[in-house]
C-alpha positions in Angstrom: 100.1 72.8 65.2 98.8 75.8 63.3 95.6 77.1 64.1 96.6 76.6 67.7 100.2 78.4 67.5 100.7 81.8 67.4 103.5 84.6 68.6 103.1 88.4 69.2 105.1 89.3 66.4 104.3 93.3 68.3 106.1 91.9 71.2 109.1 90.5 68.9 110.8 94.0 69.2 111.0 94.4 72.8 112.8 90.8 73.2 109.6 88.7 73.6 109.4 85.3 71.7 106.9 83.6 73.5 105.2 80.7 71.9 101.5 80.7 72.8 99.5 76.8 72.3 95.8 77.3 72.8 94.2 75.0 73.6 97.1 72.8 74.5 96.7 68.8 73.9 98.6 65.7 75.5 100.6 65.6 72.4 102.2 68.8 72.6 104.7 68.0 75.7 108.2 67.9 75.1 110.8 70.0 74.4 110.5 73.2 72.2 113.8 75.0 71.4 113.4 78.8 69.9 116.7 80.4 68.4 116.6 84.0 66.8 118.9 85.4 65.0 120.0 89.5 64.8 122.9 90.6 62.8 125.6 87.6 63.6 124.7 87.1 67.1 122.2 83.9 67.3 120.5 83.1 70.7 119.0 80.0 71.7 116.4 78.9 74.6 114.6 75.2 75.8 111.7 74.6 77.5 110.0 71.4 78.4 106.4 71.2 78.4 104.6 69.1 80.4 101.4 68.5 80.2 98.4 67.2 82.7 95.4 65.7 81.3 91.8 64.9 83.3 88.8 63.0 81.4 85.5 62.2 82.1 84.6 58.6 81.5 81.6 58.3 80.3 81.9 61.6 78.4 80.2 64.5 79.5 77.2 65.0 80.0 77.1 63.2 83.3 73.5 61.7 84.3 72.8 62.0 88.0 73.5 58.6 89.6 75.2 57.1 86.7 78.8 55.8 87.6 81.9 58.2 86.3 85.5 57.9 86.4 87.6 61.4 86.6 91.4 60.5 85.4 94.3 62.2 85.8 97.6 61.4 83.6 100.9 63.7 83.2 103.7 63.7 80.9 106.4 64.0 83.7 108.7 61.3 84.3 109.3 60.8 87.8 107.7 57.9 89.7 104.0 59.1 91.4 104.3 58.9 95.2 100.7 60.7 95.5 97.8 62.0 94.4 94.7 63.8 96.1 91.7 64.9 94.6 89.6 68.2 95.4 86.1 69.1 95.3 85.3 72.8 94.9 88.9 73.4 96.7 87.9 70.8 99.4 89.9 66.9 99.8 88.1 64.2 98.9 88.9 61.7 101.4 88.2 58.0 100.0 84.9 56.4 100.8 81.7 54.4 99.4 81.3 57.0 97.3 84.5 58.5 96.3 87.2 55.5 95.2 90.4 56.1 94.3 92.0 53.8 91.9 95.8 54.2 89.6 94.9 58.0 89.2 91.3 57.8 88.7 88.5 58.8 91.0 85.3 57.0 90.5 82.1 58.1 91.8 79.9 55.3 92.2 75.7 57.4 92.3 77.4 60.9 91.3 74.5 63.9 92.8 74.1 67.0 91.8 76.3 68.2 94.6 79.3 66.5 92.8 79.0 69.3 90.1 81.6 71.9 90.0 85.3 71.8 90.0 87.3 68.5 90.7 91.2 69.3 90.6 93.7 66.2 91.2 97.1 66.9 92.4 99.9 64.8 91.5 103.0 64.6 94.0 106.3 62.9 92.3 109.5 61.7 94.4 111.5 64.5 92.6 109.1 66.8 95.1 107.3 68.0 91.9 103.7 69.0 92.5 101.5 69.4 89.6 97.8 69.9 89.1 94.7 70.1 86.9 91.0 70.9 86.9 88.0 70.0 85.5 84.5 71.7 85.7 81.9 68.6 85.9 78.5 69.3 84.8 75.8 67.1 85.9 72.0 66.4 84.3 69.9 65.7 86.9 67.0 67.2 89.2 67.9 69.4 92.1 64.6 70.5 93.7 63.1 69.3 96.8 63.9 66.5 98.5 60.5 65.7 99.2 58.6 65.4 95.6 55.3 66.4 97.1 54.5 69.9 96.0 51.2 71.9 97.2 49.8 74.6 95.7 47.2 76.1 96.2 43.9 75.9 93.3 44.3 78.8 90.9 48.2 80.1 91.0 51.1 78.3 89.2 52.8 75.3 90.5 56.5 75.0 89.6 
């Protein structure tokens, strides 16, 4: 996993073994097991990562009114009762142009208003509540509505 591994061997002498994985990948859940070792005594600690993924289909970058689908998968093992999707910390309630479908969100003429940050929350039946976000980018043109423009003759026009 090395470059993406590393532990504060300065925080080592205070007691603190903390494992660091930047960035971390789908790949890396599971259970890690440290153990450490001073004169005889020998101590030992689990965790479980799990890990929450969202992608972009088509991969970024996103061209204004060209269908995307934002996914959302998770390592943990309980059955999905729900998930929800957010828009710059706002619900997404399901419509023409937001569609939910298995864990993916599809928007069907993404605007530039869809830019920003999507976050899906997964809720499993072992009460467990997890989340991710992704930051969407989107090419496009955001000026005015109208695409009349006057100026007058002489100054700039932009």
């Amino acid at each position: 996993m090395r470059p993406r591994v590393s532990v504060q061997d300065s925080a080592l002498l205070n007691g603190n073994f903390s494992l660091r994985i930047d960035p971390v990948r789908s790949e890396d859940a599971g259970l890690y097991e440290a153990l450490v070792a001073y004169n005889t005594d020998v101590q030992s600690c689990q965790v479980e990562l799990g890990v929450i993924t969202v992608t972009l289909s088509p991969p970024s970058p996103v061209i204004e009114n060209e269908p995307l689908l934002l996914s959302c998968n998770s390592s943990h093992q309980a059955s999905l009762v729900e998930m929800c999707w957010f828009h710059n910390g706002h619900l997404v309630p399901t419509s023409r142009t937001f569609c939910s479908l298995h864990g993916a969100l599809s928007i069907l003429r993404p605007t530039m208003s869809d830019a920003g940050s999507w976050r899906c929350q997964l809720r499993y039946s072992d009460n467990k509540i997890i989340s991710a976000t992704y930051s969407l980018q989107i090419l496009g043109f955001d000026g005015p509505t109208n695409p009349v423009v006057y100026a007058a003759a002489g100054s700039a026009a932009h």
